[in-house]
N, C-alpha and C positions, 0 to 999 in steps of 0.2 A: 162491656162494663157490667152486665147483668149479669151473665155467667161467670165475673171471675169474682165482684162484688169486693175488688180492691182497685183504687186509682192508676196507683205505680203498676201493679201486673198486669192490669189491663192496655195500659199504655207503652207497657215494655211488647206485649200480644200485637198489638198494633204498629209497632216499629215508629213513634211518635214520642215527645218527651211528655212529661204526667202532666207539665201546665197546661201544656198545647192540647188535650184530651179536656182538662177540667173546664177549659173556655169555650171549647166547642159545646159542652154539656147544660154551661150557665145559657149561653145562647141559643140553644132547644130549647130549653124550659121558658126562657124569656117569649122564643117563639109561640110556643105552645099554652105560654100563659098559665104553667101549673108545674109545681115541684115532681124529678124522676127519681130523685132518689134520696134517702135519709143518708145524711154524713153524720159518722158517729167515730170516734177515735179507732174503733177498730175496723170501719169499712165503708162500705156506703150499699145501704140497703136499695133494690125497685122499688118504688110507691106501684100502686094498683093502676095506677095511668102509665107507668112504663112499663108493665106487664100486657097490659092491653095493645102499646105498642111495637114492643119485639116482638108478635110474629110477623108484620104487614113491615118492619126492617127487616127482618130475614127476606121475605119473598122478594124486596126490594135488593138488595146483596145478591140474592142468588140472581135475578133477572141482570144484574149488570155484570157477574160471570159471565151468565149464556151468550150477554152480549158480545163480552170482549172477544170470548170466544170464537162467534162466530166470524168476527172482523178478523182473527188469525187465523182461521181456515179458508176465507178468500186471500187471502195474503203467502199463508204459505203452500197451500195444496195448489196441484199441479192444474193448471188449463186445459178443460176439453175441447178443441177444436177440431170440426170434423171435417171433410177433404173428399173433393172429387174424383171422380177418375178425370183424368186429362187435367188434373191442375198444375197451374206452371210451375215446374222445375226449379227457376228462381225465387221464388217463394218459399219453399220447399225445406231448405237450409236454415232460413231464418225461424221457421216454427221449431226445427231439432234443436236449435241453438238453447231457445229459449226452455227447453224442457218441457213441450206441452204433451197432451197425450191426445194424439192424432189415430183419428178414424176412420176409416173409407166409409163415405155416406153418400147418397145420391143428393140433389139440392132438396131432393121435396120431403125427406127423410130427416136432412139440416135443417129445415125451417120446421117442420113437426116440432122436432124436438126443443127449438132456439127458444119458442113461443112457451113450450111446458116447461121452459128451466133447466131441463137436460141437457143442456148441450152450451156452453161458453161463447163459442162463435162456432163461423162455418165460411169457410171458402168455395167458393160457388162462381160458375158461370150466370152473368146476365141475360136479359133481364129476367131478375123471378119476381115472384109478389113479397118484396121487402117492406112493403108499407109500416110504418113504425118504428123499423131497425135503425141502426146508422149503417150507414153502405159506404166504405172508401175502395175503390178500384187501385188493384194491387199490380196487376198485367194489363197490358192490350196488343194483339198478336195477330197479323193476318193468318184468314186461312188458305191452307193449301188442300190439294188432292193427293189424299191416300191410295195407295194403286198397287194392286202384283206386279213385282217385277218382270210378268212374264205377261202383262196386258200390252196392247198397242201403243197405249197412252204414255209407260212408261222409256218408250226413245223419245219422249217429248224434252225439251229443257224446260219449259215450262207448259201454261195448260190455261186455254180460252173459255169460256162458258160453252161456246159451242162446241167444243171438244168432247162435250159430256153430253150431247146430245145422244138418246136413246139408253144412255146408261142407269141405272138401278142405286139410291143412293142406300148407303148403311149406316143407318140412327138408332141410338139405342129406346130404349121404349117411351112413350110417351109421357107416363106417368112418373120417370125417375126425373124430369126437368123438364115441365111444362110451356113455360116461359121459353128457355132459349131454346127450345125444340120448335115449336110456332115461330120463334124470330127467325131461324134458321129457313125454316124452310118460306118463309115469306121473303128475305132474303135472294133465296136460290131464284125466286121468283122472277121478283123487280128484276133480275139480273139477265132472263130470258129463259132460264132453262127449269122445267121440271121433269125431274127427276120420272123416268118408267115407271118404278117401283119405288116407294120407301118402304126399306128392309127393315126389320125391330133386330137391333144386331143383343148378342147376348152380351150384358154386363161384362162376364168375364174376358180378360185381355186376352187368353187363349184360345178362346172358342172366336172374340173380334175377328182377330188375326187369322183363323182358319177360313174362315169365311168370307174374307178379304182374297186371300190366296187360290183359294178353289172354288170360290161362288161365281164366276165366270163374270158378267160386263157388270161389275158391281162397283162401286170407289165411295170412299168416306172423305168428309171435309173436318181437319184439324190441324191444327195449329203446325208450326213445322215442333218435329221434333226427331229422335234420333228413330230410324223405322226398324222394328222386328224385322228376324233373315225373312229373305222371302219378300218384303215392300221393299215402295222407293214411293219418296214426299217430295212433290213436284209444288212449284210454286203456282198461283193461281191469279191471273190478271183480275185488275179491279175487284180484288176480294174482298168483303168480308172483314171485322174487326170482331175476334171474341176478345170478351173484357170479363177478367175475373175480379171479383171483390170480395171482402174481409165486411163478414157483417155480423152485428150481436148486438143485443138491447141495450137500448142508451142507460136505462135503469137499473142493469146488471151490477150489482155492487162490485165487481172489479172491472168495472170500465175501462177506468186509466191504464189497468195494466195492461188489458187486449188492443186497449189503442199503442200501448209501447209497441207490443209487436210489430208495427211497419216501419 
């Protein structure tokens, strides 16, 4: 109304009819307990009190832009959700479905980031330090024994604790998942067997698998799943449950929607 300093075009400007503008304007003033503007047959002038308060309405307008704004950009930008190695397969589909943008992150890489705001959610093996997050459990998977096909172990049909007596287990470093790298091998423990050696195996799936195949009395415990040429995933008596979970900040302004995801 200030900038166009006519009723009807400022209310045509506003997509509003000129009464529904002039009523709103009597009830500011009423609020405000002081005339904004002189009506005069050719317009309607600011008084010096509605000059004083068009710019603290502008910065009010602009801050309720930004806002909406930003409510459309959790709404239509895409989910970053980032992703283990070894995460289950059935899950897997349901994050493509959804169009997120998925990351290969180790867990302690996901919660770095979950905490700084970087990152949407994370799918992660338990348990890790989720203190805070919401944690829903998406899988739960016995483990088996990973093996060469060209070990002893693999004529087995399946595979005892004491079968692994004397053998070398292969975990990846400690520091990419702290949590279920200590569960695991306390785990292995209660169970009767530890492990010769624990191997720091390399993150990457091809260098894993080499060294799986040619590091001689070595075996990895993971979930079943379909094995690189060269293994063979034997099942493993009284194993072991890895449980994967979908976790992200309760506070995250699109909560609901990561919670769709499951």
């Amino acid at each position: 109304m200030a900038e166009e300093g006519h009723l009807t075009r400022a209310a045509e400007r506003l997509g509003i009819r000129a009464s529904s503008l002039s009523q709103q304007i009597i009830a500011l003033e009423r609020e405000l307990d002081t005339p904004l503007f002189v009506r005069t047959q050719a317009g309607m002038t600011p008084t010096a009190a509605a000059l004083a308060l068009l710019p603290h309405a502008r910065r009010m307008l602009e801050e309720a832009d930004l806002g909406a704004q930003a409510v459309r950009d959790t709404v239509d930008r895409p989910l970053r959700v980032g992703v283990t190695p070894g995460a289950p397969p059935s899950v897997l589909p349901a994050l493509h479905a959804e169009a997120v943008e998925i990351d290969d992150l180790s867990a302690a890489r996901q919660l770095e980031l979950l905490r700084r705001g970087a990152l949407d959610a994370g799918l992660l093996a338990l348990p890790e330090a989720v203190d805070g997050l919401r944690v829903v459990v998406v899988s739960e998977r016995p483990l088996g024994v990973l093996v060469s096909d060209t070990h002893p172990l693999a004529r087995l049909e399946d595979v005892g604790w004491d079968d692994l007596t004397g053998l070398d287990l292969l975990l990846y470093e400690r520091e990419l998942a702290p949590g279920y790298h200590d569960a695991l091998l306390a785990e292995c423990a209660a169970a009767g067997w530890r492990p010769a050696h624990v191997r720091s195996g390399p993150p990457r799936r091809t260098l894993f698998v080499a060294e799986l195949r040619h590091g001689g009395d070595v075996v990895a415990l993971r979930p079943r799943e379909e094995p690189a040429e060269g293994l063979r995933w034997l099942p493993l008596r009284e194993a072991p449950v890895v449980r994967h979970a979908l976790v992200w900040d309760p506070a995250h302004a699109s909560s609901d929607r990561i919670a769709a995801l499951l």
